[in-house]
C-alpha positions as CSV (number, residue, x, y, z in Angstrom):
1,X,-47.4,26.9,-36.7
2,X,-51.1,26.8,-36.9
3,X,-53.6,25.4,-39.5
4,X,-57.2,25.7,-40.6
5,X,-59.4,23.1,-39.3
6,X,-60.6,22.8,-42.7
7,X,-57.1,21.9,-44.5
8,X,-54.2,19.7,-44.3
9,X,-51.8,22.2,-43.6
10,X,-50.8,25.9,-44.5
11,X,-49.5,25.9,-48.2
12,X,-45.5,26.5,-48.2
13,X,-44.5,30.2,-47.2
14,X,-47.8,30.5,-45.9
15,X,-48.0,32.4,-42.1
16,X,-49.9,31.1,-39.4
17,X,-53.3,32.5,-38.5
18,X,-52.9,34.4,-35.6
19,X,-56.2,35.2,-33.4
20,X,-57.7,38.1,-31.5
21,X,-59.1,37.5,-28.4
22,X,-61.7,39.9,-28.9
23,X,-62.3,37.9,-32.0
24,X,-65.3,35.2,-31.8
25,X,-62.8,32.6,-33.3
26,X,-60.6,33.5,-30.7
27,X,-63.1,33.5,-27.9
28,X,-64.7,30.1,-29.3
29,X,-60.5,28.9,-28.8
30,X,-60.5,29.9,-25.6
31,X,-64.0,28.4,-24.9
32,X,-62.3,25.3,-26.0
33,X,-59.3,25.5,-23.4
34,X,-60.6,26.6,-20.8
35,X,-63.7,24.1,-20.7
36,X,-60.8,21.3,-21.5
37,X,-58.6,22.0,-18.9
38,X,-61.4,22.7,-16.0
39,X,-62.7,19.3,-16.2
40,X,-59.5,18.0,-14.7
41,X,-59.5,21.2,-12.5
42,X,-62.8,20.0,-11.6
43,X,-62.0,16.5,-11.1
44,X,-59.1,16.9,-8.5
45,X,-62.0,19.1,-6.3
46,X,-64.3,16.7,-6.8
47,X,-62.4,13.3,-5.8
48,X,-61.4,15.0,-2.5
49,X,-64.3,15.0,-1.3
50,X,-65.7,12.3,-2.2
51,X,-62.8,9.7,-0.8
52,X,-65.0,9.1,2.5
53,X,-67.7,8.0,1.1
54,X,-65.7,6.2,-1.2
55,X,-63.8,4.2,1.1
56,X,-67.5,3.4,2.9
57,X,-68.9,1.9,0.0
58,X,-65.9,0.1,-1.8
59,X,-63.9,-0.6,2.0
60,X,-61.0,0.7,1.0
61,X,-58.1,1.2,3.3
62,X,-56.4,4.2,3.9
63,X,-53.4,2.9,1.8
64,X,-56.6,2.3,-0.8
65,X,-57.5,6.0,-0.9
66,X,-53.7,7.0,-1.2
67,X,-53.6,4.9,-4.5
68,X,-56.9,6.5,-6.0
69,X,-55.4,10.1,-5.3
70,X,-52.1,8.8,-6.2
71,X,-52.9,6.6,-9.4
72,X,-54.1,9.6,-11.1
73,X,-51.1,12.1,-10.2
74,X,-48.5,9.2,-10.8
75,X,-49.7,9.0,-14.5
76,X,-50.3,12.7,-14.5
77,X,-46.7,13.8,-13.1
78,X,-44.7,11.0,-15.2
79,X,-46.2,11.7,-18.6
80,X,-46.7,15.3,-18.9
81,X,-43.9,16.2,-20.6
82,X,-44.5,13.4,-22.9
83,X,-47.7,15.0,-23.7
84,X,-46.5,18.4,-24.4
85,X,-43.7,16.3,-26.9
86,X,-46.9,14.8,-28.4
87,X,-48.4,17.4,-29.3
88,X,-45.4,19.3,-31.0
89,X,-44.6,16.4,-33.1
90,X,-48.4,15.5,-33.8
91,X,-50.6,18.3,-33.7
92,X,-51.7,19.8,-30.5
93,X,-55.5,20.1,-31.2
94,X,-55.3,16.6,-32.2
95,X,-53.3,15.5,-28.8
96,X,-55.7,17.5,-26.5
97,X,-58.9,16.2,-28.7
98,X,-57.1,12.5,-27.9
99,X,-56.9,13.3,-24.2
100,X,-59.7,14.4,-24.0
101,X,-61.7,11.6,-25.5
102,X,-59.4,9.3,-22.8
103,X,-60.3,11.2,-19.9
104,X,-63.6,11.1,-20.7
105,X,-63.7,7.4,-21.3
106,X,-61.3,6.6,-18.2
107,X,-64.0,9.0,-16.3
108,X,-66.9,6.3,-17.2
109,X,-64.4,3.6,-15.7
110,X,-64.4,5.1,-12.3
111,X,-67.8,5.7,-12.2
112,X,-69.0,1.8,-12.6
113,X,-65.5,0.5,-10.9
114,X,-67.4,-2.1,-8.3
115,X,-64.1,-2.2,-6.1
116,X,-61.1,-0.5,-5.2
117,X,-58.3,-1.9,-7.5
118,X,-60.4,-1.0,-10.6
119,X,-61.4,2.5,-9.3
120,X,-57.6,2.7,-9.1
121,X,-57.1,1.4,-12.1
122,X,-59.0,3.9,-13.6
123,X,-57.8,6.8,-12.0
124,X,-54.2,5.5,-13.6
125,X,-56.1,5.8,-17.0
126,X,-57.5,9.4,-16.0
127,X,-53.6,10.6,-15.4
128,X,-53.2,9.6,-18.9
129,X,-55.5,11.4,-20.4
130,X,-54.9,15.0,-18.2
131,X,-51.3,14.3,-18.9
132,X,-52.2,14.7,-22.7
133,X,-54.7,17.7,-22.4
134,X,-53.5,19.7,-20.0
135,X,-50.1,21.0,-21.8
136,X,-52.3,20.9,-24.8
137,X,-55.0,23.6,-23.8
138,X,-52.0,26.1,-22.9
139,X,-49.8,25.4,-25.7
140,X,-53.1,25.8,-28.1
141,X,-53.6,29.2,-26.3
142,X,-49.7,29.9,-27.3
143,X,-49.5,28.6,-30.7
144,X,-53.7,30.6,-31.6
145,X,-53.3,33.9,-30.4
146,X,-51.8,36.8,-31.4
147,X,-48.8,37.8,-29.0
148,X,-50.2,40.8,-27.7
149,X,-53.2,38.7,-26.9
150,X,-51.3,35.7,-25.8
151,X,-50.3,36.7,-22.1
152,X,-54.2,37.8,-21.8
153,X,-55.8,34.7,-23.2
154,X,-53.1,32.5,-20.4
155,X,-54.8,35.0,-17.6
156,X,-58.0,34.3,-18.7
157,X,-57.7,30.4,-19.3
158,X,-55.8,30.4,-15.8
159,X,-58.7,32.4,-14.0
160,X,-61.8,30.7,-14.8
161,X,-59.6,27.9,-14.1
162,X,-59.9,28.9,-10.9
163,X,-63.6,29.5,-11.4
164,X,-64.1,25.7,-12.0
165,X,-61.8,24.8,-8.9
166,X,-64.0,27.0,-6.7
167,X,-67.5,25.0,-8.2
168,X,-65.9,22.0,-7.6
169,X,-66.8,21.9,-3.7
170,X,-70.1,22.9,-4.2
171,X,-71.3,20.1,-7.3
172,X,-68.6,17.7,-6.2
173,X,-70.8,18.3,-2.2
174,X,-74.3,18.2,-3.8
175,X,-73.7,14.9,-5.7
176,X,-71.7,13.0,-3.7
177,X,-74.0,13.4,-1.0
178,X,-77.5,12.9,-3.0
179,X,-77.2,9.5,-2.4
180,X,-75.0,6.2,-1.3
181,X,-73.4,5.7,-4.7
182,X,-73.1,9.8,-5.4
183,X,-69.4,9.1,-5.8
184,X,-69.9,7.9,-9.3
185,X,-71.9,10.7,-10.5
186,X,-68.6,12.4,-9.4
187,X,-66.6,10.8,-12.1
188,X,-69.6,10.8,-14.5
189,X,-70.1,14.6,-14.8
190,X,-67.1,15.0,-16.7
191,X,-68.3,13.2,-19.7
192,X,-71.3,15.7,-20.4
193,X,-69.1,18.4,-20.5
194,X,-66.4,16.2,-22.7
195,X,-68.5,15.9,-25.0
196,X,-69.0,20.1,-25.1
197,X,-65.2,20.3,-25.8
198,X,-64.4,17.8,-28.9
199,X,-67.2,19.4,-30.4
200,X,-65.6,23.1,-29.9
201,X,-62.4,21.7,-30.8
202,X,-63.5,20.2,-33.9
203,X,-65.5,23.1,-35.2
204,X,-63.3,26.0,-33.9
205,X,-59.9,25.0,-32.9
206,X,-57.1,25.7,-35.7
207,X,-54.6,22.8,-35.1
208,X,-50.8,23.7,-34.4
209,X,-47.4,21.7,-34.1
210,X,-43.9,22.5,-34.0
211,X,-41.6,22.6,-37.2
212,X,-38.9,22.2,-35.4
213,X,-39.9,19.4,-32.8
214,X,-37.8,16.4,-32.8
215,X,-39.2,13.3,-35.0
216,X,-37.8,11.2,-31.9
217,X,-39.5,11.1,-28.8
218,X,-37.8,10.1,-25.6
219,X,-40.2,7.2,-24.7
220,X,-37.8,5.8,-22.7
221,X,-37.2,8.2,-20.5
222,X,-41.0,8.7,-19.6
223,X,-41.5,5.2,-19.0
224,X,-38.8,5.3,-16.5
225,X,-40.0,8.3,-14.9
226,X,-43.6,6.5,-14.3
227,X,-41.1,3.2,-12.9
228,X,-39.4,5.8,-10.7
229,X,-42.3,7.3,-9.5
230,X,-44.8,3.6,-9.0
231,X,-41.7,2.0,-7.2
232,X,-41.5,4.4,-4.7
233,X,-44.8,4.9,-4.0
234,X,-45.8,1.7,-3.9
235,X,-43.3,0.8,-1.8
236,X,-44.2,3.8,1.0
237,X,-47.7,3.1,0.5
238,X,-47.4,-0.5,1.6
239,X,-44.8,0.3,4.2
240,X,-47.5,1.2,6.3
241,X,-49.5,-1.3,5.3
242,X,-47.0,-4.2,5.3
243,X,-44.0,-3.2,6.7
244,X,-40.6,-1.8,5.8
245,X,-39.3,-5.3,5.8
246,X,-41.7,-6.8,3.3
247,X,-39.6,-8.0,0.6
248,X,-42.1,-6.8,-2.0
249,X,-41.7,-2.9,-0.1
250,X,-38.2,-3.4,-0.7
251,X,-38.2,-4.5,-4.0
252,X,-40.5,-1.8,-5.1
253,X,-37.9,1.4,-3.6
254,X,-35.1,-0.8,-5.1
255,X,-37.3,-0.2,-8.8
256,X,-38.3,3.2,-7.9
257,X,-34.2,4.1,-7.0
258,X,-32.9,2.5,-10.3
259,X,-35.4,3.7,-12.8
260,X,-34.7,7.3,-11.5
261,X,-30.9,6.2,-11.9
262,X,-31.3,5.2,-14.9
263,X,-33.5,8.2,-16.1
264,X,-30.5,10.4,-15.3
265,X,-28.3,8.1,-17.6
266,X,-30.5,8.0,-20.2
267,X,-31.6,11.6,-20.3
268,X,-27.8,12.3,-20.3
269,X,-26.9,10.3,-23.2
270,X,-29.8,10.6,-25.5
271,X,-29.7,13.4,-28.3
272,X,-33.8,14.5,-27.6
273,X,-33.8,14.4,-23.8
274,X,-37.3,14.9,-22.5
275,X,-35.7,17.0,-19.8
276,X,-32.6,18.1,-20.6
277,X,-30.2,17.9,-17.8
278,X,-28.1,21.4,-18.6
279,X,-31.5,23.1,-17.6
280,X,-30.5,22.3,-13.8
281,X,-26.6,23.6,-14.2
282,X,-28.5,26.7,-12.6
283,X,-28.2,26.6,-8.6
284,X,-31.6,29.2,-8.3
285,X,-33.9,26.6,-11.1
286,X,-32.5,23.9,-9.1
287,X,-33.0,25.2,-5.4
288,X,-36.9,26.3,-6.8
289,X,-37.6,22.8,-7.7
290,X,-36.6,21.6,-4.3
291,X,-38.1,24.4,-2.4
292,X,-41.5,23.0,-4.6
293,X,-40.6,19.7,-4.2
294,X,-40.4,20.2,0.1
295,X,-43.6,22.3,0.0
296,X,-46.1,21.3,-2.7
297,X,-45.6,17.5,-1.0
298,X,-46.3,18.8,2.6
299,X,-49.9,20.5,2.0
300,X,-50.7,17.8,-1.2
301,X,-50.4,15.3,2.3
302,X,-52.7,17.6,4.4
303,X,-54.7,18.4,2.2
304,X,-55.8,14.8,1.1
305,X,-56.3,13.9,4.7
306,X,-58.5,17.0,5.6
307,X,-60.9,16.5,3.9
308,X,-61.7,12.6,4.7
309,X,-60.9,14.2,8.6
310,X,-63.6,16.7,8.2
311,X,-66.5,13.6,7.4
312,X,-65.3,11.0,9.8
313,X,-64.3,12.8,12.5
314,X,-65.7,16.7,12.6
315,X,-69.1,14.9,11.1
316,X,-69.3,17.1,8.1
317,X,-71.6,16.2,5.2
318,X,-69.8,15.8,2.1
319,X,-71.1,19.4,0.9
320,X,-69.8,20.7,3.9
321,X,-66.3,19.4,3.8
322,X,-66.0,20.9,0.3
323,X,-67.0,24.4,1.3
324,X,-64.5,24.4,4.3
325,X,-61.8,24.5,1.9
326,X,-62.9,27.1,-0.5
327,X,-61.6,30.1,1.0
328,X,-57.9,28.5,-0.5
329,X,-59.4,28.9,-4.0
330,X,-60.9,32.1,-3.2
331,X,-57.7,34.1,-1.7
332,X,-55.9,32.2,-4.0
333,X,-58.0,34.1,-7.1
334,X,-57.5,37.6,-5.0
335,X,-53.8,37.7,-4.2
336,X,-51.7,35.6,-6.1
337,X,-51.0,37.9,-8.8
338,X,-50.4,40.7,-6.4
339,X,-47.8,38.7,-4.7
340,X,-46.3,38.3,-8.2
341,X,-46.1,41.4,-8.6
342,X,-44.7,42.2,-5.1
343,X,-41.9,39.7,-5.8
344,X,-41.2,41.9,-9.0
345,X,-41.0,44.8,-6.9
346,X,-38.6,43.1,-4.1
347,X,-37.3,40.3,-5.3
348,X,-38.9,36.4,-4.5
349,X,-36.4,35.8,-1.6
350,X,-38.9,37.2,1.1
351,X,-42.1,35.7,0.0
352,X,-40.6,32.6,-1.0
353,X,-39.8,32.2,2.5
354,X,-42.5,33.8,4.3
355,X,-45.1,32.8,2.2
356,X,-44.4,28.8,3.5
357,X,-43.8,30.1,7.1
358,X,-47.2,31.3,6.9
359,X,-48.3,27.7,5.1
360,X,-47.0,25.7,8.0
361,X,-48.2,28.0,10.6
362,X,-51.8,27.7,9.0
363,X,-51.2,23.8,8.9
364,X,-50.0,23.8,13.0
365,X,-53.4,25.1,13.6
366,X,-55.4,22.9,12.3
367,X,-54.4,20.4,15.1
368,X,-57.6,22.3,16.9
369,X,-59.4,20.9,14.4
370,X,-61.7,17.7,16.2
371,X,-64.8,16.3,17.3
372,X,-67.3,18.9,17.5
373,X,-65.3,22.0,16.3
374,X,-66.6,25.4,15.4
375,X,-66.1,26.3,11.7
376,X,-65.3,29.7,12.4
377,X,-63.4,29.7,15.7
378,X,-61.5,26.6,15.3
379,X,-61.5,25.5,11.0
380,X,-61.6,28.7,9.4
381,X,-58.4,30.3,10.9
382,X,-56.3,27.9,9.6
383,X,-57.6,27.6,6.5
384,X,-57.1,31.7,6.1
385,X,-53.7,31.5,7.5
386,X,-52.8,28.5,5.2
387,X,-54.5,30.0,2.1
388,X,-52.6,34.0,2.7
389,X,-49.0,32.0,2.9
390,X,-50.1,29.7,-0.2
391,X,-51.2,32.8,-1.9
392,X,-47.2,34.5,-1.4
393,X,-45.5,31.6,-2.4
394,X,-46.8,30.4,-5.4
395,X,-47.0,33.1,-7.9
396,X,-42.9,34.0,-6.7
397,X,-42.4,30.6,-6.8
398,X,-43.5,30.2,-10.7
399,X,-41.9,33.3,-11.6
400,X,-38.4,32.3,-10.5
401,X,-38.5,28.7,-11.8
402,X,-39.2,30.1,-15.2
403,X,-36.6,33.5,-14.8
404,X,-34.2,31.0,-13.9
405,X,-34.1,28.9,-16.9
406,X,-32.9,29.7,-20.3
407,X,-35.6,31.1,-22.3
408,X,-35.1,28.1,-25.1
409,X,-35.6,26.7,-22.3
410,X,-38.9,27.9,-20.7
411,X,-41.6,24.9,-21.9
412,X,-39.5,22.3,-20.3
413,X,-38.5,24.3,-17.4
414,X,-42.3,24.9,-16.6
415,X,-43.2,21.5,-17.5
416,X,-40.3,19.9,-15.1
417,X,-41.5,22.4,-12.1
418,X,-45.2,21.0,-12.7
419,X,-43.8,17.0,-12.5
420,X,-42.3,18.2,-9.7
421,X,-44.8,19.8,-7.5
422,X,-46.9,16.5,-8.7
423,X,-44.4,14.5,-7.8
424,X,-44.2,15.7,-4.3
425,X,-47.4,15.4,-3.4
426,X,-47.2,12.1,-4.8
427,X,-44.3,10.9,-2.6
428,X,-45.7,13.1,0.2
429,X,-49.2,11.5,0.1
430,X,-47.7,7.7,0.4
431,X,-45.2,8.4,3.1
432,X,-46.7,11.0,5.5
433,X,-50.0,9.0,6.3
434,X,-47.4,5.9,7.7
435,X,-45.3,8.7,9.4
436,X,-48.1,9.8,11.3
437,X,-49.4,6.2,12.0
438,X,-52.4,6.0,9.7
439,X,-52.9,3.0,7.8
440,X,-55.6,0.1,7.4
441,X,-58.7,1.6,8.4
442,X,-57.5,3.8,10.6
443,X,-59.9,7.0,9.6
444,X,-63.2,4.7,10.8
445,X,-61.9,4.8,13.6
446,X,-61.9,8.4,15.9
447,X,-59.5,8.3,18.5
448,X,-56.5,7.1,16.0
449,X,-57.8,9.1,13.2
450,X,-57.7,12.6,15.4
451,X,-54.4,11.5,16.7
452,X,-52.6,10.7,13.7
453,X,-54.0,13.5,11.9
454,X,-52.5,15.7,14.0
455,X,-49.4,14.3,14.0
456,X,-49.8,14.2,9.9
457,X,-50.5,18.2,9.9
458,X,-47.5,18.9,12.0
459,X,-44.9,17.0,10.4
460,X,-46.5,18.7,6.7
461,X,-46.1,22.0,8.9
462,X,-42.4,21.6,10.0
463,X,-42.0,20.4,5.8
464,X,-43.3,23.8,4.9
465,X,-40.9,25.7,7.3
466,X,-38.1,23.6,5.9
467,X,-38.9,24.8,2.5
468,X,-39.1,28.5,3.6
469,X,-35.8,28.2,5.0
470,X,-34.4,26.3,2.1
471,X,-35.5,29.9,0.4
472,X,-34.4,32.5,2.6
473,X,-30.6,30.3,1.9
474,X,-30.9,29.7,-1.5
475,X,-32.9,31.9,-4.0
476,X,-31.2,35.1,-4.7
477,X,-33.3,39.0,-5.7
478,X,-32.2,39.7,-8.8
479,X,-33.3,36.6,-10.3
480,X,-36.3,38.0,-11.3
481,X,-34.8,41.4,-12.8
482,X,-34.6,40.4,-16.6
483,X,-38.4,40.3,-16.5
484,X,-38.6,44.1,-14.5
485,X,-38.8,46.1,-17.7
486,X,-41.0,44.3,-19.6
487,X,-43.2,44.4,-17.0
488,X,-42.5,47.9,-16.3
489,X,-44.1,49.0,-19.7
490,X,-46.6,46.9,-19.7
491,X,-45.8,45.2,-23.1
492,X,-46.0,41.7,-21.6
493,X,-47.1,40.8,-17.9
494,X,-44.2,39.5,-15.7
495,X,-44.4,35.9,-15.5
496,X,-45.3,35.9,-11.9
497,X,-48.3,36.4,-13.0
498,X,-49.3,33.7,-15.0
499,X,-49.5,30.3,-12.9
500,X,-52.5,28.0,-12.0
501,X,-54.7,27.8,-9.3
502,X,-53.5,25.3,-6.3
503,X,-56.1,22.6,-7.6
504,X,-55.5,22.9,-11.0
505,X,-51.9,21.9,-12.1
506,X,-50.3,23.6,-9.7
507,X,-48.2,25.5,-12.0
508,X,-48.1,26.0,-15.7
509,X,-47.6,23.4,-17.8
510,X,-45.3,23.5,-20.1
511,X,-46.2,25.6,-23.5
512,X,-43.9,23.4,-25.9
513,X,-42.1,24.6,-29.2
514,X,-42.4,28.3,-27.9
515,X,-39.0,28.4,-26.1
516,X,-36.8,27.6,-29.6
């Protein structure tokens, strides 16, 4: 149900407006989104490379850089289904205008943090507010537009998306290296454009809300989602730090176990689950998640550490370490949807497993990577190899989490895919950094850095094999079928083809109170 900015509420009977796209209140909606969602597209771009000089300036630990990547995505990946909720019990215009607003605010916060715990802090805060706009700007998109506009208007929002992922390297490179404290203006420059999107949202977003959404929301089971999710981390994080014996390391899995026991319980029992549990009673939704989980933790882990590799060890500028990783973003933009639509054609089983063979095998060559190495004979091949297997997995990958699941079904089941490719990267970030041996200050120093990063890409690689193989065993051909004729004529794109770029969310979030 939508509304006019201008009025309560739609008078009884009344039907919802319903926008063009070729409209200029529809394009000044889409404005709205797309500018909302790309600052945290931007963000995540941006951060990356800035943690080296970060941890130079505040000296922060390797465990220290872990947390400001992973206070951000903890929030982020434990309250993003609350925020979709939040938005179809409160309004959705008036959600994403709130997380904006936060983000904005929590953006400031990073920027004059003068040490490591509050820059972490603040990052925590940031997750907040990207865990309240980000299903917001999509389920806007859903609730404005016309629905022979609506699968166009998602394509649009999710390719300049991708637009403001691929900027990111560049502006995140040119301001963090303009000076010593550049960092902060990394945080900073998303007020500016904050500011840009309440005012579109207030002037020319309608607001929306589901009728139907229940009056209760499951609290509970958020908050123990985000304890699930700390305790663990914390507790892997530290491990490398402290030791697996520490009793505070131990205390904080024991947490991180029970609160995910408990969620189970509680999402079991409770009459408005904020995932309901019969979603999973279907082996292919269930196997996709953990072929996500497996592989959307191993390059999250690699990716975070190339980057802070490329500065202290190659001797890249900050600039420079952006730009390496671009070509991902770019391939990304040219081939995902035609992998979607190849896994139409053929069924997800083969690109589901040799798009992650291709993943680790770009990953395994990036051990060449060291002091003094070419960009183009020893950096760019496995960046192309890594970015043509992330390009066939994801769009297959979206398309059969969301074929899988019952259509009532198809917010939550996008929303529970996202937490989970956040959560793996989480998890993956914490623990794969002390698998490999890196901990302390450990990137300072050459010699360990290059060998532990090594060891940190292989062990991501042989993850991403694992997941390929976990696909080739599990996900079945015809799970895509039900989508093959509307496809075929063209009435509505298959689904493959509507998912996120790698930086952004890495798949769509969930579009609440469209699957009743």
């Amino acid at each position: 149900m939508t509304q006019d900015r201008d009025t309560p509420g739609p008078a009884p009977g009344e039907a919802p407006e319903q926008l063009r796209l070729a409209s200029t209140a529809g394009r000044w909606v889409l404005v709205g989104a797309v500018l909302g969602s790309g600052i945290a597209f931007l963000d995540a771009t941006i951060v990356n490379v800035a943690l080296n000089r970060i941890g130079e300036q505040l000296d922060a630990s390797l465990g220290g850089l872990s947390w400001i990547v992973n206070g951000y995505t903890l929030t982020l990946a434990s309250l993003i289904l609350l925020g979709g909720s939040l938005g179809d019990r409160f309004g959705r215009r008036r959600v994403f205008l709130v997380g904006v607003v936060w983000f904005a605010v929590a953006s400031v916060l990073c920027g004059i943090a003068p040490n490591t715990p509050t820059l972490i802090a603040a990052r925590a805060l940031q997750g907040v507010g990207g865990a309240l706009l980000t299903p917001g700007s999509l389920a806007i998109l859903q609730a404005s537009f016309a629905p022979q506009d609506r699968a166009a208007a998602i394509g649009a929002w999710s390719g300049l998306g991708g637009v403001a992922t691929a900027i990111g390297p560049f502006l995140g490179g040119y301001l963090v290296g303009a000076a010593d404290w550049g960092w902060r203006l990394a945080f900073l420059i998303n007020v500016p454009f904050a500011v840009v999107v309440v005012w579109v949202a207030l002037r020319h977003m309608p607001e929306s809300w589901d009728p139907q959404a229940p009056r209760r929301i499951d609290v509970l089971g958020a908050v123990l989602t985000a304890a699930g999710l700390a305790g663990l981390t914390y507790g892997l994080i530290q491990a490398g730090e402290q030791g697996v014996g520490n009793p505070l390391v131990l205390a904080a899995l024991v947490v991180g176990v029970g609160a995910f026991a408990a969620f189970v319980l509680v999402e079991r029992r409770s009459p408005n689950p904020m995932v309901p549990l019969d979603i999973f009673a279907n082996p292919q939704f269930t196997w996709t998640n953990v072929v996500t989980f497996v592989i959307y933790g191993a390059f999250g882990a690699a990716l975070f550490l190339l980057s802070i590799y490329l500065q202290s060890v190659v001797g890249y500028s900050p600039l420079a370490a952006g730009l390496a990783s671009l070509p991902v973003t770019v391939v990304m933009l040219l081939l995902s949807a035609r992998a979607g639509r190849l896994a139409q054609r053929i069924g997800p089983r083969l690109p589901m497993t040799a798009g992650p063979l291709l993943v680790a095998a770009g990953l395994a060559l990036m051990v060449r990577i060291g002091e003094g190495s070419a960009y183009v004979t020893d950096i760019l091949p496995a960046v192309l190899v890594f970015s043509l297997g992330l390009s066939l997995t994801v769009a297959p990958l979206t398309a059969t989490v969301l074929a899988a699941a019952e259509q009532r079904h198809a917010g939550v089941a996008s929303g529970v895919n996202n937490a989970v490719a956040r959560a793996g990267s989480l998890l993956a970030v914490a623990v794969i950094p002390v698998v490999a041996g890196l901990s302390g200050d450990a990137y300072t120093d050459v010699a360990r850095f290059t060998a532990g990063f090594r060891t940190a890409v292989l062990v991501s690689a042989a993850l991403c094999a694992l997941g390929g193989v976990i696909a080739w065993l599990t996900i079945r051909n015809d799970v895509l079928a039900a989508d093959a004729p509307a496809a075929a004529e063209g009435t509505e794109p298959a689904v493959a083809d509507r998912h996120c770029s790698v930086a952004a969310p890495p798949l769509c979030a969930p579009v609440h109170g469209q699957e009743r």
